[in-house]
ZAPAKE-472759 format. One record per residue: x, y, z of N, C-alpha, C in turn. Coordinates in pm, whole numbers, plus 50000, padded with zeros to 5 digits. Layout:
<fibas>
XYZXYZXYZ
...
</fibas>
This chain:
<fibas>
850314409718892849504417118990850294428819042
850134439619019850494455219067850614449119257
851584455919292852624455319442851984469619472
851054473619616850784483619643851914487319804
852094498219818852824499819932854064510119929
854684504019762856094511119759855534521419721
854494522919606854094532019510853774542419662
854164556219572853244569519659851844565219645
851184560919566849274557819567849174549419725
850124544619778849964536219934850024543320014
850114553320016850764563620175849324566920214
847994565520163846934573820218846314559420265
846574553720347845874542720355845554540120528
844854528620617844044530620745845004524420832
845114521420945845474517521057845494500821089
844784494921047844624482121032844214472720901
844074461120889843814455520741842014454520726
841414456120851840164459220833839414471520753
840504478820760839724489320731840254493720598
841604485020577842394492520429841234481320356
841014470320351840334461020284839044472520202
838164474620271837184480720190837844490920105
838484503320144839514508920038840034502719932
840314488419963841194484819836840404477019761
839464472219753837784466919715837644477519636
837414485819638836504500419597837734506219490
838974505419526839814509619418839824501319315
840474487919314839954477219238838274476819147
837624479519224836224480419093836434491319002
837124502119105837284513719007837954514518856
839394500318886839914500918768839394491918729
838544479718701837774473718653837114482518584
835984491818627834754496718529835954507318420
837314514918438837884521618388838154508518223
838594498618273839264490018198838024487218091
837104486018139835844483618066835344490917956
835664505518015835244519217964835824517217841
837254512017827837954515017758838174508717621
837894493717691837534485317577836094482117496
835594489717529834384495017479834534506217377
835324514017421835644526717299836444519617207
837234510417207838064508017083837134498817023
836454488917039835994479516970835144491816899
834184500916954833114512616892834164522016784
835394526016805835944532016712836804520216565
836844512016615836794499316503836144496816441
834724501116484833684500316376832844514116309
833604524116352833504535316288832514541116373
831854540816466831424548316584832274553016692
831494554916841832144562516914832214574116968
830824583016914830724595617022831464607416926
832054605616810831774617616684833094627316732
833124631816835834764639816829835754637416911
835284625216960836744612217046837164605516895
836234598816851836844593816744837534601416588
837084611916572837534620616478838974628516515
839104625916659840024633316703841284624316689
840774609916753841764598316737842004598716583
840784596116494841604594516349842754612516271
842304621016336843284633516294844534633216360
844584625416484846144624616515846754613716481
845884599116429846274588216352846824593316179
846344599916138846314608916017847544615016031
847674628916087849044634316133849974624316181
850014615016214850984603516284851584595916110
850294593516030851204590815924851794598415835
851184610515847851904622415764852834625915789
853704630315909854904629515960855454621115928
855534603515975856364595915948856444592015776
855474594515703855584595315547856594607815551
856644619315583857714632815559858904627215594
858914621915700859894616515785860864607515634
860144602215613860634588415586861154598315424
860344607415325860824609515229862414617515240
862014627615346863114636015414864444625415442
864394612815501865524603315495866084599815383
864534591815283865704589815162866034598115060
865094613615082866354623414997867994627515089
867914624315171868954629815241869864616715237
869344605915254870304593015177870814596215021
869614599714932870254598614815871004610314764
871194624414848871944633914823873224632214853
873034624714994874324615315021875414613014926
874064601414896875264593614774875444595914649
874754608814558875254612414477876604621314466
876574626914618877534637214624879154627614670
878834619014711880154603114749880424606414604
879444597714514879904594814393880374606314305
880434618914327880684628814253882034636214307
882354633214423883814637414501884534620814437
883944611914466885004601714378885834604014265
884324603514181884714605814009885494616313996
885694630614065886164642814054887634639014112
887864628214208889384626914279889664617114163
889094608814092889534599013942890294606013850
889384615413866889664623913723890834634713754
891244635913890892444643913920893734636813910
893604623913906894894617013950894374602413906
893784601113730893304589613706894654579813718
894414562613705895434551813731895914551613647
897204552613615898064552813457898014538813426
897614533513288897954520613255899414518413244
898884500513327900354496213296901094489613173
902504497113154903404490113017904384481613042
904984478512930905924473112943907124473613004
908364469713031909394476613090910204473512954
909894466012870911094468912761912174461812802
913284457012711913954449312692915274455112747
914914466612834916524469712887915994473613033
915534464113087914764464813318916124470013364
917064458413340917744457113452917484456313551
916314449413590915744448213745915404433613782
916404422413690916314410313708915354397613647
914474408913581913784395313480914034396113315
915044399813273915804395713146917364393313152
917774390513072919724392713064919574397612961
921224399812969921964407212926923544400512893
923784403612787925294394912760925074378212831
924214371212813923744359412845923964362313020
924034369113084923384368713262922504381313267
921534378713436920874386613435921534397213482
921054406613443920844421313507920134425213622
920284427513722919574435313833920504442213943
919834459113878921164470313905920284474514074
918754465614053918254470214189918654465314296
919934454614296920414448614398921414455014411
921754464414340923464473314341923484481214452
924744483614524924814494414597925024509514513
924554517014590924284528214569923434536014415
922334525914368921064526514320920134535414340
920214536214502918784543914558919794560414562
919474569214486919784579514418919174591914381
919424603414398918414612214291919334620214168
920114619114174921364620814060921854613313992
921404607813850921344598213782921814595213665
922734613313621923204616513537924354606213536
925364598013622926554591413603926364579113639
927554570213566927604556513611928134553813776
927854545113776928454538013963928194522313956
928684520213871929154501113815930534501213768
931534501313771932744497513728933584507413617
932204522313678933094532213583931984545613621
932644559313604932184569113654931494578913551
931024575413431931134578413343929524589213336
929884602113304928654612513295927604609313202
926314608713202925524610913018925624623613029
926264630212926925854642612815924374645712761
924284655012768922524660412764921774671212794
920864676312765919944684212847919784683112949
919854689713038919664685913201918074687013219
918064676513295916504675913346916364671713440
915134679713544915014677813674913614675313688
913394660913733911544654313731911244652813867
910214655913904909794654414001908104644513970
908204631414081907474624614038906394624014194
905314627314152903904623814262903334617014275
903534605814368902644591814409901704590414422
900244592614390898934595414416898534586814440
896814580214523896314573814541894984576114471
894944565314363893134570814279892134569014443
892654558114501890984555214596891194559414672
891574577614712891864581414796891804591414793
891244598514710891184616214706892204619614673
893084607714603894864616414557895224621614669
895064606114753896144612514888897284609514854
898934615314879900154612614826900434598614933
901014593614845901714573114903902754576914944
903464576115080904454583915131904774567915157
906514564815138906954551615158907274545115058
907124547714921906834537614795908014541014735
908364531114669910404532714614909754531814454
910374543514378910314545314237911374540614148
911604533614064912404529114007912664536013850
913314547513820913224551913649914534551913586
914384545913460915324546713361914564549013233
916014557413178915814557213017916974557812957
916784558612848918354561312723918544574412750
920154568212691920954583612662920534593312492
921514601612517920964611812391921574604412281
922394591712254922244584512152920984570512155
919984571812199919954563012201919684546812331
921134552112320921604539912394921344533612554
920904521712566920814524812782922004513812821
922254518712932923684514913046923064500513017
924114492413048924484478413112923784467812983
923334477212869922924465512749923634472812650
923184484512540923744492112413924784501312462
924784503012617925804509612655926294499612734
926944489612766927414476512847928484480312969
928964490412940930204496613024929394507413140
928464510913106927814518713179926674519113246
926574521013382925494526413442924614533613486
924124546413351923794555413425922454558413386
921604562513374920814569213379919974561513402
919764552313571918884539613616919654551913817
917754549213822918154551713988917074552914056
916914549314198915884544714301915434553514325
914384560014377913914573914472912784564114584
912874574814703911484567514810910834582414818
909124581314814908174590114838908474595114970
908354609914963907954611815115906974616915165
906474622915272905404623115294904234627015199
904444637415111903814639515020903834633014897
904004620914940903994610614775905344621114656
906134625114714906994629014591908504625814626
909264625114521910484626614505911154628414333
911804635314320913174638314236914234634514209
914404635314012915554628213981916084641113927
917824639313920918264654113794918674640013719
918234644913575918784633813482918544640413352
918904636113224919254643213094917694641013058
917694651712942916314645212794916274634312790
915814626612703916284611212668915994614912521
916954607612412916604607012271915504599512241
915124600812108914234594012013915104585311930
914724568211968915554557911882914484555411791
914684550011704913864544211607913184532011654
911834536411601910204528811627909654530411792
910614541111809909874545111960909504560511995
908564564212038908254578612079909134579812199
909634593812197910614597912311909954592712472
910764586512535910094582812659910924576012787
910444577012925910984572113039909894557613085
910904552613154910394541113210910694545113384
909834535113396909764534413557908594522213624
909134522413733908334506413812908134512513980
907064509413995906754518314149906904500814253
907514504314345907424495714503906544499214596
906124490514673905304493314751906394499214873
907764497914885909084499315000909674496314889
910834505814973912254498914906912944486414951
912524483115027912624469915079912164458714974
911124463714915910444454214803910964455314674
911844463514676912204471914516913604462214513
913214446314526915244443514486914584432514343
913684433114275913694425914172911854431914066
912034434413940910904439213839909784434813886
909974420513981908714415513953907974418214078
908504428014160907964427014280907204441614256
907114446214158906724462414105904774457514137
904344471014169902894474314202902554480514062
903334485913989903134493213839903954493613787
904304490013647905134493713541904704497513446
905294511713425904174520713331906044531213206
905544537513144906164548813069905644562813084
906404570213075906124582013065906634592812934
905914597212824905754602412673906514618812696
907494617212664907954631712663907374643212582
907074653112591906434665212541906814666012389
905904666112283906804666112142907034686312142
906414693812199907364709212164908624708812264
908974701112371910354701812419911154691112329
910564679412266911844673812212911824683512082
911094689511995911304697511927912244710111938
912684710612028913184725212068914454714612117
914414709212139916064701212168916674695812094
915914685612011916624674511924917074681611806
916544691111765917564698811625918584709811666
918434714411785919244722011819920364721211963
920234708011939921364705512135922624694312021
923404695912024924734686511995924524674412046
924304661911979924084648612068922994642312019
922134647811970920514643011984920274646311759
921664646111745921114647911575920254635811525
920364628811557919594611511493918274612611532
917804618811711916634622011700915504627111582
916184635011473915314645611433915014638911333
914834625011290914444617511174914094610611254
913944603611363913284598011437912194593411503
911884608711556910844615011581909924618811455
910424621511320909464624111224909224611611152
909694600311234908944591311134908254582111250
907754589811375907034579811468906034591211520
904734590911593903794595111680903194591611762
902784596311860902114584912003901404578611917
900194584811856899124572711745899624561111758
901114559611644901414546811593902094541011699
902924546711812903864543211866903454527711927
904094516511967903314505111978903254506512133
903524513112222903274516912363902304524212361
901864536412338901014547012380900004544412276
900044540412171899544540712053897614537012108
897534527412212896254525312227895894529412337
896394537712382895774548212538895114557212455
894134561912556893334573412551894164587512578
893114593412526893694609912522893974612912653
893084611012755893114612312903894624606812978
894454592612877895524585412957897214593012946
897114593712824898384601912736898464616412796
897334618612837897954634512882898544631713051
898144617913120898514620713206900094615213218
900424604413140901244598513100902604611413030
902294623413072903034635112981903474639613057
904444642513133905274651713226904824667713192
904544677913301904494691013222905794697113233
906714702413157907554711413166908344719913149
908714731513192909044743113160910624747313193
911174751513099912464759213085913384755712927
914414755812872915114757012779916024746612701
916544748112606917134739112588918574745412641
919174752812640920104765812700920194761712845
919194761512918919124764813035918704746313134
918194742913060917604728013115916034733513170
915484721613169914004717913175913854713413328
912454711213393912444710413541910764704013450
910794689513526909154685913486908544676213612
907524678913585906644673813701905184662113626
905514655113703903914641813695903514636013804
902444631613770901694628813893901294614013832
901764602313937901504588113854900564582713966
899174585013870898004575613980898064560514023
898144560814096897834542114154896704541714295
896154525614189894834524514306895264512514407
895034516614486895754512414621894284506414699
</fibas>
């Protein structure tokens, strides 16, 4: 029951309850016959009567009422589905900038604690002074240089599910052979060198200076490496987020291996292997292999400076 008094409709009212009474009698019928009026027109426009331009008027703004919310509603789900084609097309486009390198093997010379060596294990990631970007010399029980092409890599931590945002924090782990061949602490047993730690920094990067690496037989020229989530995490192989290789350029080992002192064994090496056959790369894709390729530029005279970008989905 409607409360009269507070409402402004109470302020015009009489002096005593005698006299508001008939006033409020007379208002009351009023909304009675209103209420009446009313339900009389809808039951008459329910049945398709009603007085011809009350009801034509009600059905043209019932009409416009669904035409709008039909616009309404198509206008949403093109604007949903432009949405999400354009999500899915900045994805695929950040995939394809910084696709996930498959993971390989680490090969029979880690040194990061899950094989031995001379019947004990190896793990040079527990060594002091590991975490490095100069990788050219030993620092195990002898000081000893690799001889080589000088080479300076710079490696980029990417995130595939992320727009190739750089992983700032993540400890890189790379080794490879020397220009015979040979790697520290197994075919080279006396030596430690060309194995060393790096941590990302803010921009997902960091740098090694370290030699070419030769071409041994039944292998395409190549680096290894194992990514950490911390270097904190980086004290054993198995704690790696990726273990992958990286395929050296065949026109830079071409331009080195017949003409640098050191690397003569390469040049029969290399001509009797190709990523195709190689039993690492051999079943990656073209995509994968190109990303799996360091790009880089400078001499055999002068040394080389190369850069990659190693996707991981995070």
């Amino acid at each position: 029951m409607k409360t009269f008094g507070a409402h402004p409709e109470s302020q015009h009212h009489g002096h005593s309850l005698a006299e508001d009474l008939p006033r409020m009698e007379a208002q009351l019928l009023e909304r009675r016959r209103a209420l009446l009026w009313l339900s009389s027109s809808a039951l008459l426009a329910s049945c398709g009567g009603g007085g011809g331009s009350d009801s034509s008027g009600a059905s043209a703004l019932t009409a416009a009422a669904v035409s709008a919310a039909a616009s309404s509603g198509t206008t949403a789900a093109s604007t949903s589905t432009t949405s999400s084609t354009s999500t899915s097309t900045t994805t695929s486009s950040s995939s394809s900038a910084c696709p996930a390198l498959p993971a390989e093997t680490s090969g029979p010379y880690p040194a990061d604690g899950t094989n031995t060596a001379s019947g004990s294990t190896s793990d040079v990631l527990t060594a002091s002074g590991i975490v490095r970007s100069d990788i050219r010399s030993s620092f195990i029980s002898s000081s000893t240089v690799a001889q080589g092409v000088a080479l300076t890599i710079t490696l980029t931590l990417q995130n595939t599910n992320a727009s190739c945002a750089g992983l700032a924090g993540y400890a890189i782990y790379l080794w490879h052979c020397d220009r015979s061949g040979n790697y520290s602490l197994y075919t080279a047993s006396a030596e430690s060198y060309l194995r060393g730690v790096q941590v990302t920094d803010s921009a997902g990067q960091m740098s090694f200076t370290t030699i070419f690496p030769a071409c041994y037989s039944g292998r395409w020229p190549h680096m290894h490496f194992e990514v950490f989530t911390s270097l904190s995490a980086a004290t054993t192989g198995k704690n790696s987020v990726l273990t992958s290789q990286l395929a050296m350029p065949s026109d830079v080992c071409n331009a080195i291996y017949p003409n640098v002192t050191g690397y003569s064994a390469s040049v029969a090496n290399l001509a009797a292997v190709s990523l195709s056959t190689d039993n690492v790369f051999g079943d990656n894709t073209a995509a994968q292999i190109a990303a799996m390729t360091p790009t880089m530029s400078g001499s055999a005279s002068a040394g080389y400076t190369a850069r990659a970008v190693i996707g991981l989905a995070v």
